[in-house]
C-alpha positions as CSV (number, residue, x, y, z in Angstrom):
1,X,-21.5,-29.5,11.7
2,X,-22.5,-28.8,8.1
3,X,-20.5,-25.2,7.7
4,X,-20.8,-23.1,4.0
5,X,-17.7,-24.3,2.2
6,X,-16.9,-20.7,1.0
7,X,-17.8,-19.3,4.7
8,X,-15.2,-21.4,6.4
9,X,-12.7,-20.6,3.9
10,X,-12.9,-17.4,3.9
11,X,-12.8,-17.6,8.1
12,X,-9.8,-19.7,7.4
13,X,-8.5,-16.6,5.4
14,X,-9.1,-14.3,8.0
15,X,-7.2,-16.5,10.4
16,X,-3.9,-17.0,8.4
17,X,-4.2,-13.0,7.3
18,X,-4.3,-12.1,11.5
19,X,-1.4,-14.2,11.8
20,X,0.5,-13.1,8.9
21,X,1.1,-16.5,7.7
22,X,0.8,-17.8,4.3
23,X,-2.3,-19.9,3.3
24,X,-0.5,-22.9,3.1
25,X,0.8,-26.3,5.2
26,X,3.9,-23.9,6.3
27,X,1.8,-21.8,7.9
28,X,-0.7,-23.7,9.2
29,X,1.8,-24.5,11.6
30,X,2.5,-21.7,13.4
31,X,-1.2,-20.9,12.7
32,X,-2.8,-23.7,14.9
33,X,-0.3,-22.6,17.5
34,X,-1.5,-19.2,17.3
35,X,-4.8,-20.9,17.5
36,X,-4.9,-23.3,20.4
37,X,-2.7,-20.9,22.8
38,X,-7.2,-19.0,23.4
39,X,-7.8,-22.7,24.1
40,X,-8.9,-23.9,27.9
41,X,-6.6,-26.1,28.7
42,X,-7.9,-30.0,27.9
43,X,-10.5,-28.8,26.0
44,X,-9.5,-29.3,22.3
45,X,-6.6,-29.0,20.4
46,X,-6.8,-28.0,16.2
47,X,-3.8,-29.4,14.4
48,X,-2.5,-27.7,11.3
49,X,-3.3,-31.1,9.6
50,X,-6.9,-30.7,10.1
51,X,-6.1,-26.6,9.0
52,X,-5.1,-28.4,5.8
53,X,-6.4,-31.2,4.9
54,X,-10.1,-31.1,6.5
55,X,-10.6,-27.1,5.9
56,X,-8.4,-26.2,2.9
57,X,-8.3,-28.8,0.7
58,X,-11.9,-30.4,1.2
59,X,-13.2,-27.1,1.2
60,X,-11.5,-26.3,-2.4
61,X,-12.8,-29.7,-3.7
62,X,-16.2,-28.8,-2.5
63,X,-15.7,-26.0,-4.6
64,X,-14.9,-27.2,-7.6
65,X,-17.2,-29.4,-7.8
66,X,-20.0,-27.4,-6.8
67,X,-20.7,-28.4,-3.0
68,X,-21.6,-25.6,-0.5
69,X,-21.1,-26.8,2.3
70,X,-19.1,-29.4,4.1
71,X,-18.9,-31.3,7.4
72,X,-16.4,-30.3,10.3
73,X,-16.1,-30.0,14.0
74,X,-18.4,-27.7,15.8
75,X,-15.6,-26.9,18.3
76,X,-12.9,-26.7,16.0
77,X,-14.5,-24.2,13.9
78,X,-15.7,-22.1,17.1
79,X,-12.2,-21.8,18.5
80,X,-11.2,-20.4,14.6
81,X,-14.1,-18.1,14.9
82,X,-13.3,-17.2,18.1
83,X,-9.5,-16.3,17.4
84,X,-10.7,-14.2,14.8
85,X,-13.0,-12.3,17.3
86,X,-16.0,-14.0,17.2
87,X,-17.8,-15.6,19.9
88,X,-18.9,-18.5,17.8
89,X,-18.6,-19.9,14.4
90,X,-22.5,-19.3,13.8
91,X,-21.9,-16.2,14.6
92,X,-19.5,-15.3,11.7
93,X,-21.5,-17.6,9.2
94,X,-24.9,-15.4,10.1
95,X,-22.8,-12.4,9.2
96,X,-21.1,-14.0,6.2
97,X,-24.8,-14.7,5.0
98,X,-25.8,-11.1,5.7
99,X,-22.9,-10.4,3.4
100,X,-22.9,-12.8,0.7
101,X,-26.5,-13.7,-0.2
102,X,-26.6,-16.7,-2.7
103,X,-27.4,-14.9,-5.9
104,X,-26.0,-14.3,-8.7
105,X,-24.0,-10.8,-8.4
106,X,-20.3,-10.1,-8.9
107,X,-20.1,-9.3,-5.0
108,X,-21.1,-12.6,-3.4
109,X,-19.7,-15.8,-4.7
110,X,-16.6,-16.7,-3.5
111,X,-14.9,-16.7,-6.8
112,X,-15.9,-13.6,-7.5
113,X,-14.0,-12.2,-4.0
114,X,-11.3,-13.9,-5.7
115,X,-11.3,-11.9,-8.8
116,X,-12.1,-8.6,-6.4
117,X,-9.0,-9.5,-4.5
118,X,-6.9,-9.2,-7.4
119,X,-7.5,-5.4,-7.7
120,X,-4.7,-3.6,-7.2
121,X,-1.3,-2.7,-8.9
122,X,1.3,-5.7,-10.3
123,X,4.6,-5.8,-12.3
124,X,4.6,-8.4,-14.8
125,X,8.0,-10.3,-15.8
126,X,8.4,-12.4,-18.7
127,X,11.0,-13.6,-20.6
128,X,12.0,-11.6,-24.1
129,X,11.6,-13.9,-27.4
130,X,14.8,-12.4,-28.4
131,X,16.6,-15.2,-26.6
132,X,19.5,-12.9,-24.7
133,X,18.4,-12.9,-21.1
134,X,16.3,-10.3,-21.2
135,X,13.1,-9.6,-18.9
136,X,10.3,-7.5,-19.8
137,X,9.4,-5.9,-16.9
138,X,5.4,-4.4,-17.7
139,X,2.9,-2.2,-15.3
140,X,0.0,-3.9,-14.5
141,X,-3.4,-2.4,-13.0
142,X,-6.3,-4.5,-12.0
143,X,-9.6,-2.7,-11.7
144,X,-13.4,-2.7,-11.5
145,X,-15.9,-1.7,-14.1
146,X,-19.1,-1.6,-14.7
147,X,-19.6,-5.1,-13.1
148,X,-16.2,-6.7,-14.4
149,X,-12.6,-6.9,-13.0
150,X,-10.8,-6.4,-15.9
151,X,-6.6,-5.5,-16.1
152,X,-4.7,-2.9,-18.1
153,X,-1.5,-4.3,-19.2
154,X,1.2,-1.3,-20.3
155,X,4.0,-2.0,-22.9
156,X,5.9,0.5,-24.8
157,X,4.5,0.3,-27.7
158,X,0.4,-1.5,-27.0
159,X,-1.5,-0.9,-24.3
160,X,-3.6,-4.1,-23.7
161,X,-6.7,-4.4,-21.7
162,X,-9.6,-7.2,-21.2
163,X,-11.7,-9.0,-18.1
164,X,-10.6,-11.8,-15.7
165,X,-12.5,-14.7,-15.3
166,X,-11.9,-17.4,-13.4
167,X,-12.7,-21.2,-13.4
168,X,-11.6,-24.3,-11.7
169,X,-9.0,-22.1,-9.7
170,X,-7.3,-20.7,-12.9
171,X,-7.7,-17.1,-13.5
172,X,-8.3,-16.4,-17.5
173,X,-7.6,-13.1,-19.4
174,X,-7.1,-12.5,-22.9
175,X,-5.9,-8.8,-23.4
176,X,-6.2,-7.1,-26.5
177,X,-4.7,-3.8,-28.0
178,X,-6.0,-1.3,-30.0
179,X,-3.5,-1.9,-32.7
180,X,-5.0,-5.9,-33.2
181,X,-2.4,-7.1,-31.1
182,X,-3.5,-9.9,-28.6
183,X,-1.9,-12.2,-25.7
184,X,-3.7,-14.9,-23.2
185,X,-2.8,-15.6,-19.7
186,X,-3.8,-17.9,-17.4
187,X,-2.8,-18.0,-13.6
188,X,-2.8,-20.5,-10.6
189,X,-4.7,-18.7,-8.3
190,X,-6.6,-21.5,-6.1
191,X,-9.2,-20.0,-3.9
192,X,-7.2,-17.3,-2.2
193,X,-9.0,-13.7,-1.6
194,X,-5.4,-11.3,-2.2
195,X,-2.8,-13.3,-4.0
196,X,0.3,-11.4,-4.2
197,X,2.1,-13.5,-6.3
198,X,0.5,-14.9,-9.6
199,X,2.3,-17.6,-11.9
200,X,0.6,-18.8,-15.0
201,X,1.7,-18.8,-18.8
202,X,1.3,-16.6,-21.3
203,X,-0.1,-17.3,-25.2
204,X,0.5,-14.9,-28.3
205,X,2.0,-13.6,-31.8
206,X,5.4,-12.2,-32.1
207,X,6.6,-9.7,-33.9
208,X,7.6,-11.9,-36.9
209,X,4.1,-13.3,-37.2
210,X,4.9,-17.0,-35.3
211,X,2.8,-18.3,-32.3
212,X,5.1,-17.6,-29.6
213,X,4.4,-18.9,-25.4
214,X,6.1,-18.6,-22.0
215,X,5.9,-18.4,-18.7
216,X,4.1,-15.1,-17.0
217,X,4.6,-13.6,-13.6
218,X,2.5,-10.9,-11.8
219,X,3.9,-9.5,-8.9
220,X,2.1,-7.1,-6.5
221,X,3.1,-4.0,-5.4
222,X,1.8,-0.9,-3.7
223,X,2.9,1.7,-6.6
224,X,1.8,2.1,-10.0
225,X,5.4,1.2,-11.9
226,X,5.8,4.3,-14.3
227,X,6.7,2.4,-17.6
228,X,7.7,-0.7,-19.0
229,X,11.2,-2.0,-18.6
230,X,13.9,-4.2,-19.8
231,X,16.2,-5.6,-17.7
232,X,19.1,-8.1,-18.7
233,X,19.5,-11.3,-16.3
234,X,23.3,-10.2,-16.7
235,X,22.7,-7.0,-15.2
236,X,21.5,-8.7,-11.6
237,X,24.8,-9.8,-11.0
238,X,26.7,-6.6,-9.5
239,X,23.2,-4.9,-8.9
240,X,20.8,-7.0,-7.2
241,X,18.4,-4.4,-6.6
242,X,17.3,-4.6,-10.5
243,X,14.9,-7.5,-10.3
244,X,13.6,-9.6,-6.8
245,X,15.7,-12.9,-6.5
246,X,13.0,-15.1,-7.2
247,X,12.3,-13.6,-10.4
248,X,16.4,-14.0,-11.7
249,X,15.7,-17.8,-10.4
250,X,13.0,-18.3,-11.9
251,X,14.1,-16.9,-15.1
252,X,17.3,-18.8,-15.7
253,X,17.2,-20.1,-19.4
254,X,15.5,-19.1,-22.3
255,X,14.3,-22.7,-23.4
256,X,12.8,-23.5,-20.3
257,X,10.6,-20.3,-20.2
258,X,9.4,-19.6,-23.9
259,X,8.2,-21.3,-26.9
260,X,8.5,-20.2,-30.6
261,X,7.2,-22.3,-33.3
262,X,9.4,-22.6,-36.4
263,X,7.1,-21.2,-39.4
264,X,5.6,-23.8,-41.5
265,X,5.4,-23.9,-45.9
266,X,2.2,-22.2,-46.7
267,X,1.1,-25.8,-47.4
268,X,0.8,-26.8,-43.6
269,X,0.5,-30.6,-44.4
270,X,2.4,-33.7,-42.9
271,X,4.9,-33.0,-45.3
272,X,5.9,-30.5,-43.5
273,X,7.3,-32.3,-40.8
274,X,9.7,-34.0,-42.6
């Protein structure tokens, strides 16, 4: 059966969210368990392969490269539909079209529900260029406007704000302060509808004027954090509380999570090199 790429995906999505497993091979596992136990017995039997590799991954290609629908098993997809409370995949796909009308409009494309599903309150964590283990720890808030998802990024001393966009599965912001200041980000998100977890890299100017660039995480939470904080890796040792593991791994050494370029002469020819 020819089902609408972003339709099954989104099903798919629905699935893994009712199951409270991650949107990935780990959980397709104990997904198409969860699956096949509303089965009749002989019938037919999904695999979290075919969760994977014929949903997920053919579906994201068809995405990219512009395909809207792709080709799958009529009673595979039914017995999705029907574990998410459906009595037939047609069924949900005639009220995913009700839904999302093929036009052009910030609520119906898939990647739109991507950037929508991004709404919400984050912590940011990057590393500080001052090269002495400290994190910057930054509220985040990602809103709607007036059409466009755009983010409000809160330091101590700039507030920056500007719009998400997103292409090829990479979310794009370049966030701008009142005071000239700028940075760019760009995130990993793949097709997923409420990332809570976003890891990308992050592009700017420091203080002494040099292009600096790192590695950027967003982290979800429920609260608004009040301010921006600074938090030294050395601190996490005797309290543990200060930062979430993953973060103190994944900030372990300066070198491998930010980039300064050394000034050049004023001349800025091969020279220079030397």
């Amino acid at each position: 059966m020819n089902c609408k790429t972003a339709a099954i995906l989104e099903l798919l999505h629905i699935a893994a969210d009712k199951s409270n497993v991650p949107f990935k091979p780990k959980g397709f596992r104990i997904l198409s368990e969860r699956i096949n136990e509303i089965a009749e017995k002989g019938s037919v039997y999904i695999t979290p392969r075919y969760l994977n590799e014929n949903i997920k991954r053919q579906g994201e290609r068809a995405l990219d490269s512009g395909q809207t629908t792709i080709s799958l098993r009529l009673d595979y997809v039914n017995l999705i539909a029907r574990y998410c409370g459906y009595d037939t995949y047609l069924a949900w796909q005639k009220e995913w079209e009700k839904r999302h009308r093929e036009v052009a409009s910030i609520n119906e494309s898939v990647l739109d529900q991507c950037l929508l599903g991004c709404q919400g309150f984050w912590v940011s964590y990057a590393w500080s260029n001052k090269n002495n283990g400290d994190i910057l720890c930054a509220p985040v808030e990602v809103f709607k406007d007036k059409g466009k998802v755009l983010c409000r990024l809160e330091g101590n001393n700039h507030v920056f704000e500007g719009a998400l966009t997103l292409e090829k599965a990479n979310l794009f912001v370049t966030l701008k302060s009142k005071k000239v200041k700028q940075m760019h980000i760009v995130f990993w998100i793949g097709y997923h509808f409420r990332p809570s977890v976003l890891i990308g890299v992050f592009s700017g100017v420091a203080s002494g004027g040099n292009p600096i660039c790192g590695r950027e995480v967003w982290v979800r939470v429920e609260e608004k954090m009040d301010k921006q904080r600074v938090i030294n890796l050395s601190e996490c040792v005797d309290k543990r509380d200060l930062l979430p593991e993953q973060i103190v791994k994944f900030f372990r050494t300066h070198n491998e999570n930010t980039i300064k370029i050394t000034p050049l002469p004023t001349n800025c020819d091969w020279d220079d090199f030397a």
